[in-house]
C-alpha positions as CSV (number, residue, x, y, z in Angstrom):
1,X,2.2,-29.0,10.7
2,X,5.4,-31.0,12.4
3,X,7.8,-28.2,10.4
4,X,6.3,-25.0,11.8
5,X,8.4,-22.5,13.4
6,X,7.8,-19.4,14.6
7,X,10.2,-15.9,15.1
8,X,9.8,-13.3,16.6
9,X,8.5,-10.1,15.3
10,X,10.7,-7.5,13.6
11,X,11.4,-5.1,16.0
12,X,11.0,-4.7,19.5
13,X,7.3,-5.0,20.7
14,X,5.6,-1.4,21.9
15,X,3.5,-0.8,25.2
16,X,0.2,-1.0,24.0
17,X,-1.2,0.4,26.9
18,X,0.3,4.1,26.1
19,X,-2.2,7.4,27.1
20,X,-0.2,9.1,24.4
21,X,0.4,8.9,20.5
22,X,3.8,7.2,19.4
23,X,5.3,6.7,16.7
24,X,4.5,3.3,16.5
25,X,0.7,4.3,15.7
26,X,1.4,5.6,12.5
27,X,3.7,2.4,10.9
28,X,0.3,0.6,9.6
29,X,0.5,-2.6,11.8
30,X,-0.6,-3.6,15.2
31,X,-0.5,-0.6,16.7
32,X,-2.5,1.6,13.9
33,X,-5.2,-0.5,13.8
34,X,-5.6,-1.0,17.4
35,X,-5.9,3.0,17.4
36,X,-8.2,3.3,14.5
37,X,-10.3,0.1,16.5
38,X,-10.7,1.8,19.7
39,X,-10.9,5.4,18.9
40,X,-12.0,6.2,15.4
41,X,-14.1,3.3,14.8
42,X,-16.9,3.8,17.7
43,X,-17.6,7.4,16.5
44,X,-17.5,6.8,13.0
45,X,-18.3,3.6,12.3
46,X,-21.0,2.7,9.2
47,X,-20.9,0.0,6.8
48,X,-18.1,1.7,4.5
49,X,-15.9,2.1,6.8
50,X,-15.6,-0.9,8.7
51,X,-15.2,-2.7,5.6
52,X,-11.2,-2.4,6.5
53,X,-10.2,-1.4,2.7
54,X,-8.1,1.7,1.6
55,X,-11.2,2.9,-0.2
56,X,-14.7,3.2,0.5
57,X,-17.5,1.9,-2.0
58,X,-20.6,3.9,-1.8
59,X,-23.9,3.1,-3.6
60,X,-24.8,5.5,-6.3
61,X,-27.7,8.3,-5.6
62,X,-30.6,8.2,-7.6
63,X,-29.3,10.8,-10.6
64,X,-26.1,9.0,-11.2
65,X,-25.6,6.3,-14.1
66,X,-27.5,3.4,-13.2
67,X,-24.7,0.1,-12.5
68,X,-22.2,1.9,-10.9
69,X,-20.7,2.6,-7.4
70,X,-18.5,5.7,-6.4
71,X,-15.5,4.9,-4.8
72,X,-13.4,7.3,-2.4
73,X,-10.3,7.4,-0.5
74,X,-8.5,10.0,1.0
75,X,-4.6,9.8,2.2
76,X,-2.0,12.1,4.8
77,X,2.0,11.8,3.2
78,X,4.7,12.7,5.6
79,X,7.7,12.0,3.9
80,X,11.7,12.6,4.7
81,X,13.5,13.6,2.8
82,X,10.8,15.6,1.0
83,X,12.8,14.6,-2.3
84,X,14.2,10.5,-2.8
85,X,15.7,8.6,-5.6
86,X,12.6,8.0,-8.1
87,X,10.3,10.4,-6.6
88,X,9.2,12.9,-4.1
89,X,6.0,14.0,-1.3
90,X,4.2,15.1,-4.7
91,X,4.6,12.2,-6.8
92,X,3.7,9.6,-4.0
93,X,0.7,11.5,-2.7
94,X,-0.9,11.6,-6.0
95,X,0.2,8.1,-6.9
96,X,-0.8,6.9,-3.3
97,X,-4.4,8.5,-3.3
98,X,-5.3,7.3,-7.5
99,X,-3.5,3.3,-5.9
100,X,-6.0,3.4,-3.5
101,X,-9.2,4.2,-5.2
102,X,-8.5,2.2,-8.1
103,X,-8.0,-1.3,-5.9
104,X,-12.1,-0.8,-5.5
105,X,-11.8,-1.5,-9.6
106,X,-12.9,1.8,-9.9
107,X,-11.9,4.0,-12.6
108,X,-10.6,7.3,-10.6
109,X,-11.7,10.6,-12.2
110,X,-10.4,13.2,-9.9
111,X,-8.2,13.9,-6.9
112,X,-8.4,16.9,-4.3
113,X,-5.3,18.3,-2.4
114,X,-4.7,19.9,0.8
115,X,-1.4,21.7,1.7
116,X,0.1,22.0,4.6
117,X,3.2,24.3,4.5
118,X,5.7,25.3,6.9
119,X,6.9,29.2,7.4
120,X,10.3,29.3,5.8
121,X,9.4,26.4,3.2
122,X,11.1,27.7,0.4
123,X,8.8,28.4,-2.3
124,X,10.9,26.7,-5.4
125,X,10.7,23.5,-3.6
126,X,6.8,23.9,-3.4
127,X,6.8,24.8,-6.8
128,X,9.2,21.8,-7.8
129,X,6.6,19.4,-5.7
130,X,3.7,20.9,-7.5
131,X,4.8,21.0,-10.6
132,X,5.6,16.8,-9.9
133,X,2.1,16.4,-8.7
134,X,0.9,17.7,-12.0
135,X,3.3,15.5,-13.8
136,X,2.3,12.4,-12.1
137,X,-1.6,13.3,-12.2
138,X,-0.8,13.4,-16.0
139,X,0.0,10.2,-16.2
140,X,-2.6,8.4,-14.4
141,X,-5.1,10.3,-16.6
142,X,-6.6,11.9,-13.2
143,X,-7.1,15.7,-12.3
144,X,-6.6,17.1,-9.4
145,X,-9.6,19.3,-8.7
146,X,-9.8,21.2,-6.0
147,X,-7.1,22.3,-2.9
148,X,-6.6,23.7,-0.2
149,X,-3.6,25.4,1.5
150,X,-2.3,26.0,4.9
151,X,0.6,28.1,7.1
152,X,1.8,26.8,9.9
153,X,4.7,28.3,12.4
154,X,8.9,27.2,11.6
155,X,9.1,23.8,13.1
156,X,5.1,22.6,13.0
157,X,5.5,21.1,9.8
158,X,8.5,19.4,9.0
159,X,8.7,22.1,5.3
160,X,5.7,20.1,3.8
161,X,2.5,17.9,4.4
162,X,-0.1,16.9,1.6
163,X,-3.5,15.7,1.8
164,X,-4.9,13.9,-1.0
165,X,-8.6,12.6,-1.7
166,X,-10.0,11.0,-4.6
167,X,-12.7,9.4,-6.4
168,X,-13.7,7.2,-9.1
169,X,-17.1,5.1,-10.4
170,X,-16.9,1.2,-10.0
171,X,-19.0,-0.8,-12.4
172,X,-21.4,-2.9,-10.6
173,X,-19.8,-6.2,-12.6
174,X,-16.6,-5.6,-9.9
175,X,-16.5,-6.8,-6.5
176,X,-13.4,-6.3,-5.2
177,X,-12.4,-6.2,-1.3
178,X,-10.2,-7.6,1.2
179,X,-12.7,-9.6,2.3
180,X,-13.1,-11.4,-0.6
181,X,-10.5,-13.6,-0.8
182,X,-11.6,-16.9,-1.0
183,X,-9.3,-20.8,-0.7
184,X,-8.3,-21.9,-3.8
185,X,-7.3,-18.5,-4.8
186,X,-3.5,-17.6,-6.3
187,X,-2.0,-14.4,-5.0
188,X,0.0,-12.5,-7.4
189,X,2.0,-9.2,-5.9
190,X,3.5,-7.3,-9.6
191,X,7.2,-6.3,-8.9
192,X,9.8,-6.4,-6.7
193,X,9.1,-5.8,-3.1
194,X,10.3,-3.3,-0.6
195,X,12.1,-0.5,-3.2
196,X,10.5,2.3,-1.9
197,X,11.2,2.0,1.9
198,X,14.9,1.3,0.8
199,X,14.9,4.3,-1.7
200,X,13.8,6.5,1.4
201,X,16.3,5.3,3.9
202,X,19.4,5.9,1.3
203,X,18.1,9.4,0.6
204,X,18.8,10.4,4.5
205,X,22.0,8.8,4.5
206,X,21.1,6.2,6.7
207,X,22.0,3.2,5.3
208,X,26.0,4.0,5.9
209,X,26.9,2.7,1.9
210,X,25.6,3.9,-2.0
211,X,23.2,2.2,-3.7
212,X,21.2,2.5,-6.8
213,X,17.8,2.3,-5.6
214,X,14.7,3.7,-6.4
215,X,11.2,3.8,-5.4
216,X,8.4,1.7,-7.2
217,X,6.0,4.6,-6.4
218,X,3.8,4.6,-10.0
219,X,0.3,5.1,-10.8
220,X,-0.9,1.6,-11.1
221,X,-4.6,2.7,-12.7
222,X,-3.8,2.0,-16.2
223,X,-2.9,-1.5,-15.9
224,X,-5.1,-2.6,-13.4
225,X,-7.9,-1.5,-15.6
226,X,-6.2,-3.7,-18.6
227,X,-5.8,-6.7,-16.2
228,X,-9.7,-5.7,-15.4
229,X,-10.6,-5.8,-18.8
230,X,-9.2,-9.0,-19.7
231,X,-9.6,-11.0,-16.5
232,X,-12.5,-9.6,-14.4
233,X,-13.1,-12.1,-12.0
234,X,-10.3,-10.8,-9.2
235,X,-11.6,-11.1,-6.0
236,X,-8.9,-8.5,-4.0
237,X,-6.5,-6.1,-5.2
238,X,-4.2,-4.0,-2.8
239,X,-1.1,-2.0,-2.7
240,X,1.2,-3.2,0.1
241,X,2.0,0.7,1.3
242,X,3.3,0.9,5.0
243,X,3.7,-2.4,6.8
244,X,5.1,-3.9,3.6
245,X,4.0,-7.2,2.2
246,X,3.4,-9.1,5.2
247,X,1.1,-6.5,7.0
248,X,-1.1,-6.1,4.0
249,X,-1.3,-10.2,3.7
250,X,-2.2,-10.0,7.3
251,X,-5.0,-7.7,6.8
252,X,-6.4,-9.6,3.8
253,X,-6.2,-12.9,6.0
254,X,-8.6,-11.4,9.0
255,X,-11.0,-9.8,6.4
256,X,-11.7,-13.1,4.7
257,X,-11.0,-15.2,7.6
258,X,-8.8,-17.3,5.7
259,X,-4.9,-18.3,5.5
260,X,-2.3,-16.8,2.9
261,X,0.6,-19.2,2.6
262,X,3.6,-17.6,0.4
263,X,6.7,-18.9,-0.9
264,X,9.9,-17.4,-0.4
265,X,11.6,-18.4,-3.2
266,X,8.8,-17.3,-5.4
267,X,8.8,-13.3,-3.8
268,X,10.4,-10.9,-6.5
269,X,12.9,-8.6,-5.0
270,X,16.3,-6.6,-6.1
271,X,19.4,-7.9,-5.1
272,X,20.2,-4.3,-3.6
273,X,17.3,-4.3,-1.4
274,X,18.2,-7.8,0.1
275,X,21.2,-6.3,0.5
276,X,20.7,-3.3,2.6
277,X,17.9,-5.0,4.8
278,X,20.4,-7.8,5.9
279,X,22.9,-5.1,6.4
280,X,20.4,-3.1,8.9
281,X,19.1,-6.1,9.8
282,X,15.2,-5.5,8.4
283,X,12.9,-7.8,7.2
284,X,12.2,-6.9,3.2
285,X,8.8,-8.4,3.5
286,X,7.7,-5.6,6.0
287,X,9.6,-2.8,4.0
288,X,7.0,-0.5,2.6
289,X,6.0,0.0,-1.2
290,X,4.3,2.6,-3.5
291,X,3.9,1.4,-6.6
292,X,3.0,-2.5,-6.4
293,X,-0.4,-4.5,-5.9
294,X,-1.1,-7.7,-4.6
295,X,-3.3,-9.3,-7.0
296,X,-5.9,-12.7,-5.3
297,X,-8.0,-14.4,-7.8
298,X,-8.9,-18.0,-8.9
299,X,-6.2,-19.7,-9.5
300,X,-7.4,-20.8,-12.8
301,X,-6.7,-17.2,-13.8
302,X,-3.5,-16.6,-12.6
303,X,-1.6,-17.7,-15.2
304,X,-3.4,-15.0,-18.0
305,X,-3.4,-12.6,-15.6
306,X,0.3,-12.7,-14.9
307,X,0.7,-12.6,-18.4
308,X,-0.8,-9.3,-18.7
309,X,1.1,-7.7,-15.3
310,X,3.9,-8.9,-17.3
311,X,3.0,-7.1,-20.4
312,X,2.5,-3.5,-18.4
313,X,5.6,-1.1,-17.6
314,X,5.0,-1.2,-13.5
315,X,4.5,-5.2,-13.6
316,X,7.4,-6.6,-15.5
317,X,8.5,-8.6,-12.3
318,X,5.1,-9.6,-11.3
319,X,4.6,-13.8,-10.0
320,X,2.7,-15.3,-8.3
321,X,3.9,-15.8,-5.1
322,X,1.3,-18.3,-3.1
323,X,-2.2,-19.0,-2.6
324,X,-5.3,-18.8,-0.2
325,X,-6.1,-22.4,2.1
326,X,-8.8,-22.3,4.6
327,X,-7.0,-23.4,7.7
328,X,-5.2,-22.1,10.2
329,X,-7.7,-19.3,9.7
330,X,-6.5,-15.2,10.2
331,X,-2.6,-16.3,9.5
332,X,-0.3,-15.6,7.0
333,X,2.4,-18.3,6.4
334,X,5.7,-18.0,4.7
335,X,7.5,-21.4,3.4
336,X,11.1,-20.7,3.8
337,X,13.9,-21.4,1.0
338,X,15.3,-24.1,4.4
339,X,11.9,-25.8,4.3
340,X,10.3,-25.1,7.4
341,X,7.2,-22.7,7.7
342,X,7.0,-19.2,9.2
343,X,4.3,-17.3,11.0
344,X,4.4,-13.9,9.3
345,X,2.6,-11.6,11.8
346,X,1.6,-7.9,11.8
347,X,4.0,-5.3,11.7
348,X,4.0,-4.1,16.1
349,X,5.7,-1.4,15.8
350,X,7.8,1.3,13.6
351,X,10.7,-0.2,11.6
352,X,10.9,2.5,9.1
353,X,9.2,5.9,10.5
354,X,8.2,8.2,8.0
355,X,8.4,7.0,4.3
356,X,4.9,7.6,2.9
C-alpha cells in the first residue's frame, strides 16, 4: 500500500519488563493484556476464558431451558472524581457490568455488587451512589441481587470501589464474539466517541478551560435487543470501555485474525471533545467510552441496522464507520481525512488513568 504511514503510539512506551504493577497495567492495552497473558491466564485458563470477550458464554446444565446459554461477566470501577458530568461510580458500574453481558446477545437478568468503602467515606455520598445504582438498574430492567460490603483503613480506598457481576441467558440462535468477525463485514460503533473519558478529565479540573461535556455511560440492553430482534445475524458486538475505539478494534482484529480499516471522516464525535484532546494533545480514538458499542455484521445489513441504532435514544449518532478485509491480518487501519493510511495500534500504556 504505496500511501501507508505509520505514527507513533500515543504516549510514551512503558518498560514491559517491570517486577512490579504500574499503572500502565490497568489502561486496557498492551500492557493489561500482557499481564492477564502471563499471569492470569496459565492458572485459570478454560475455554470461556480464553475466548478474549468481556463476557463468558457458558453451556446451560441439564435443568435449564433447553436452547439457551448463560452469559456472565463481572467488572472492578475505580473512578475519580467519584461524581462527573452525566454520571457517577454507581451509574457506570451498573451500566458497565449489564454492557458487558448483553454484547454475548444475552438478555441480563440480574447483577450482584460488592462494596468496597473507605473509613471516613461519608455516608450521604454512599447513599447518593446507591440510590444511582438503583436508578440506573431501573432502567436497564436488571436487578441487582445480591452484595457485599467491605471497610477498609483512611487512605486504602480512594472513598469508594464497586464490584459488579452479572448474568443473563443467550438464545442458542446468537453467536456473537470477537472472534467472529468475518471480511466483508461493515463495522458500525452508535454515537459519538470518546465523551466519557473527556467528561472525567473536566470533572478534576484538569483540562485547564469549561466545557459542556458529558459521559455516554447508558445501559445499552434495550436497544441492542431491538437491533437483535430485527437484524440477528451480527457477528460481534462490543463496547469500546478503556483503550477507547482503537484498542477495542485491535482486540477484535487478533480474535478473528482479520483487518479493520476505518474512515476518519466517517467516526462520529463532539466538536468539544476534539477540542479538548488537541488541546492536551490525546488521541480521541483511544479516549475511553461507557455507553457506546461497536456493531460488525454483513455489510448487507448495515444499512437496516443503522436505521434502527438510529431510532434508539443512546444511538442517534450511530454510522458506520469502516469494514472488515482479510489482509494485513491482526491490524487495524485508519484512512486519514489527508489520504494516507494509519496503523492504529494498541493502547501501551496509560493516557487517562482512572476513569472507569
Amino acid at each position: 500500500m504505496s500511501n501507508l504511514t505509520i505514527e507513533g503510539p500515543v504516549c510514551p512506551v512503558p518498560l514491559r519488563h517491570t517486577t512490579h504493577i504500574v499503572m500502565g497495567h490497568g489502561s486496557g492495552g498492551k500492557m493489561t493484556q500482557d499481564l492477564v497473558d502471563k499471569v492470569f491466564k496459565p492458572h485459570f485458563s478454560n475455554p470461556a476464558l480464553t475466548a478474549g470477550n468481556d463476557f463468558a458464554c457458558i453451556p446451560s446444565p441439564a435443568a435449564s431451558p433447553v436452547g439457551i446459554r448463560l452469559a456472565v461477566s463481572t467488572d472492578s470501577h475505580i473512578v475519580a472524581p467519584l461524581f462527573f458530568p452525566g454520571g457517577d461510580i454507581g451509574r457506570l458500574a451498573v451500566c458497565g457490568t449489564v454492557n458487558d453481558v448483553v454484547m454475548s446477545g444475552a438478555v441480563p437478568v440480574g447483577l450482584t455488587a460488592g462494596f468496597i468503602l473507605e473509613e471516613g467515606l461519608e455516608i450521604s455520598i454512599l447513599e447518593k451512589v446507591v440510590e444511582s445504582m438503583s436508578l440506573s438498574a431501573q432502567e436497564a430492567g436488571v436487578p441487582i441481587v445480591a452484595g457485599d460490603t467491605k471497610v477498609v483503613e483512611k487512605g486504602k480506598a480512594d472513598g469508594l470501589f464497586i464490584n459488579t457481576s452479572g448474568y443473563g441467558w443467550v438464545d442458542d440462535k446468537y453467536h456473537i464474539g470477537g472472534e467472529l468477525a468475518k471480511p466483508g463485514d461493515a463495522v458500525i460503533v452508535s454515537g459519538t466517541i470518546g465523551d466519557h473519558g473527556i467528561a472525567v478529565l473536566a470533572a478534576r479540573g484538569d483540562l485547564g478551560f469549561e466545557t459542556t461535556i458529558s459521559s455516554d455511560v447508558a445501559p445499552l440492553n434495550h436497544m441492542i435487543q431491538t437491533l437483535l430482534a430485527e437484524v440477528p445475524d451480527v457477528h460481534v458486538l462490543r463496547d469500546p470501555t478503556r483503550g477507547g475505539l482503537a484498542t477495542t478494534l485491535n482486540e477484535i482484529a487478533v480474535q478473528s485474525n482479520v483487518n479493520i480499516t476505518i474512515d476518519e471522516t466517517a467516526i462520529p464525535y463532539q466538536p468539544a471533545v476534539l477540542t479538548a484532546c488537541e488541546m492536551l494533545g490525546f488521541d480521541p480514538l483511544y479516549v475511553a467510552n461507557e455507553g457506546k458499542v461497536i456493531v460488525i455484521m454483513p455489510s448487507q445489513y448495515a444499512r437496516k441496522a443503522l436505521k434502527i441504532l438510529q431510532s434508539q435514544k443512546y444511538g442517534q449518532n450511530a454510522a458506520i464507520i469502516g469494514c472488515v478485509e482479510k489482509t494485513p491480518e491482526k491490524r487495524v487501519l485508519l484512512n486519514t481525512r489527508i489520504g494516507s493510511t494509519r496503523i492504529l495500534d494498541v493502547l501501551s500504556g496509560e493516557m487517562l488513568p482512572r476513569i472507569c
